[in-house]
C-alpha positions in Angstrom: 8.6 21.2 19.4 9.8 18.9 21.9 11.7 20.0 24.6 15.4 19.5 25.7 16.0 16.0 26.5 15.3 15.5 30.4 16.5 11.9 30.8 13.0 10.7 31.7 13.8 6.8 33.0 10.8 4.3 33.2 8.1 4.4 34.3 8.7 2.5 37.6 11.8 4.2 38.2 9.8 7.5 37.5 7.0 6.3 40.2 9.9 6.1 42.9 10.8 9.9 42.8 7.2 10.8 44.3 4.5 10.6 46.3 2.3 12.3 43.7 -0.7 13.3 46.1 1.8 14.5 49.0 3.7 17.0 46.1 0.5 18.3 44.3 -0.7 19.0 47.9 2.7 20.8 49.2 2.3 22.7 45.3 -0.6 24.1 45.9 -3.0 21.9 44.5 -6.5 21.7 46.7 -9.9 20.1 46.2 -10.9 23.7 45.7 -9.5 24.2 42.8 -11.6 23.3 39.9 -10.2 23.0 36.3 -6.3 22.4 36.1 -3.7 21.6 33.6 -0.5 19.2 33.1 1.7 21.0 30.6 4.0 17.6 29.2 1.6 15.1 31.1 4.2 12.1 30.7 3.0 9.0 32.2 0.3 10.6 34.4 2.1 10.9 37.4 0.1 13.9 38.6 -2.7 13.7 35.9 -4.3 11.1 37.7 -4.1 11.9 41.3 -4.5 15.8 40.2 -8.4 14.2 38.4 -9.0 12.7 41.8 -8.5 15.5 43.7 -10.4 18.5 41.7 -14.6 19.2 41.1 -13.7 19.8 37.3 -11.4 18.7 34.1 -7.6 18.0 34.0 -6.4 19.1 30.9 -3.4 16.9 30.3 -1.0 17.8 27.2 2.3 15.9 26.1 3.7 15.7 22.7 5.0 12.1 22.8 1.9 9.8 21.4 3.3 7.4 23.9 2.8 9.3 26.9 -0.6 10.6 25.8 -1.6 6.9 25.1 -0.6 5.6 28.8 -2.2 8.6 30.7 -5.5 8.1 28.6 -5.3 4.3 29.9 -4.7 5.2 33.6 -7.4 7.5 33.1 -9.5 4.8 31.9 -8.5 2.6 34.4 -9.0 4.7 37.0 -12.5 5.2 35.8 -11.8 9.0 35.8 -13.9 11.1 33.5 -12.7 14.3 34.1 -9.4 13.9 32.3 -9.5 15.1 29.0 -5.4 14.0 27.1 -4.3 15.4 23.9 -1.2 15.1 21.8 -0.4 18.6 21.0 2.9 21.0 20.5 1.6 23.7 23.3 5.3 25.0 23.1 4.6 26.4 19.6 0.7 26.2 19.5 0.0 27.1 22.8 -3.2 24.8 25.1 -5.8 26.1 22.8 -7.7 27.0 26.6 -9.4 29.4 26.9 -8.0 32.7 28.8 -8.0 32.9 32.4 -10.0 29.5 32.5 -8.2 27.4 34.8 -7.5 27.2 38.4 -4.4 25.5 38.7 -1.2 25.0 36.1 1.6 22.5 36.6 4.5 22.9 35.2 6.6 20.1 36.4 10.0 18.9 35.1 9.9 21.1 32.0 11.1 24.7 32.2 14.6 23.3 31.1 13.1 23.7 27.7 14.8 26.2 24.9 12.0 29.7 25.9 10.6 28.9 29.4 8.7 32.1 29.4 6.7 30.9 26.7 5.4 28.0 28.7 5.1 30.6 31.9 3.5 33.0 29.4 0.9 30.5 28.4 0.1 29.8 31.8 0.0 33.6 32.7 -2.6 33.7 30.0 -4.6 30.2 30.7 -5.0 31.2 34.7 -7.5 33.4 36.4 -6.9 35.9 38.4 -5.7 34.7 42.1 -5.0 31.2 40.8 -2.2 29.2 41.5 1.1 28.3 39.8 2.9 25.1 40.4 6.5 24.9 39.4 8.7 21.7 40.1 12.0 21.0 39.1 15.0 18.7 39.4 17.4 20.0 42.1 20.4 21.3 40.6 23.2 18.7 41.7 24.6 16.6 39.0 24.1 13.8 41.9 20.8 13.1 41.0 19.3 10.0 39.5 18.1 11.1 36.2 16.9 14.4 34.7 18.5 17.0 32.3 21.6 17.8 32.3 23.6 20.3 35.0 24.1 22.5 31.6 20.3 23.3 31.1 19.3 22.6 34.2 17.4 25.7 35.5 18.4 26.2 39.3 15.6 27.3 41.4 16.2 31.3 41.5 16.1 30.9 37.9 12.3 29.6 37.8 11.7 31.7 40.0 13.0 34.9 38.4 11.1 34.2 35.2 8.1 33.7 36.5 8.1 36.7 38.3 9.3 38.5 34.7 6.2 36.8 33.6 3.8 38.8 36.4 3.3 36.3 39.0 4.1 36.0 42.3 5.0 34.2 45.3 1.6 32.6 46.8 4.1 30.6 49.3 6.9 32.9 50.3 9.8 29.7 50.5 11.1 27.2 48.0 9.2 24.1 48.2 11.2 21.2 49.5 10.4 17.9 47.6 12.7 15.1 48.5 14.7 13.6 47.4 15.5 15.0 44.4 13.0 18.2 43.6 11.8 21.3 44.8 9.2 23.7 43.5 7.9 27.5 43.7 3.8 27.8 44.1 2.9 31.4 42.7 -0.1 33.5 41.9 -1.4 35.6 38.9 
């Protein structure tokens, strides 16, 4: 099932909004952490840097054939063997990971989706214990660039409250500033 339409611009534009290594460190994400996964990959922003960083696999998982097609490339490219991409519906089917086998779960620019706690609920059950959460979302100001609409547009208490419904909790104690036009939650199971 593919999400609620986000207004995901090129590529190139897409690069602009980040500093992919400078986000996945201020989310959380550490050369410690071994085995991680990119729920709605896209083109790789994170994938790639994420494979970089980490002793074990990224997991990356989109349902667009397109998206899965360029982050296999980069990943290629990059001559990076510890990316494993697959075209798969995890909203309805789930990863297929085992449970409590990763170390680290993005969830970036998605839980504007129709049942966010399914996604949160598949990370609850994909992440050991102690491991690490990393939510990132659009600011909520109609002002911005691109992304999903104000009307589904989750503000950040909201993420916040449903993944503490789902059982995790804040692993940073503050919102997550990520200029200029995100912020994010890092949370534990």
């Amino acid at each position: 099932m593919k999400t609620r339409e986000s207004g995901m611009p090129d590529e190139q534009m897409w690069a602009s909004f980040f500093s992919p290594a400078r986000t996945l460190a201020k989310l959380g994400l550490t050369e410690s952490c071994h085995d991680v996964v990119d729920f709605g990959c896209g083109y790789g922003t994170f994938t790639i840097p994420a494979a970089r960083l980490v002793g074990g696999t990224v997991y990356a998982f989109d349902i667009e054939s397109e998206m899965v097609e360029t982050t296999r490339r980069k990943a290629y490219e990059c001559g990076l063997a510890n990316v494993r991409v697959e075209q798969r519906d995890f909203v309805v089917k789930g990863t297929g990971l085992l449970e409590e086998s990763m170390d680290y779960v993005m969830l970036f620019n998605i839980l504007h989706c129709e049942d966010p706690q399914t996604l949160l609920g598949e990370a609850w059950r994909i992440l050991g214990r102690g491991k690490l959460l990393g939510i990132m979302h659009w600011n909520y100001d109609p002002t911005t660039p691109r992304g999903p609409s104000i009307s589904i547009r989750p503000r950040p208490e909201q993420c916040l409250a449903w993944a503490v419904a789902t059982g995790f909790h804040l692993h940073v104690m503050a919102r997550v500033n990520l200029p200029p036009y995100h912020y994010g939650w890092v949370l534990a199971k």
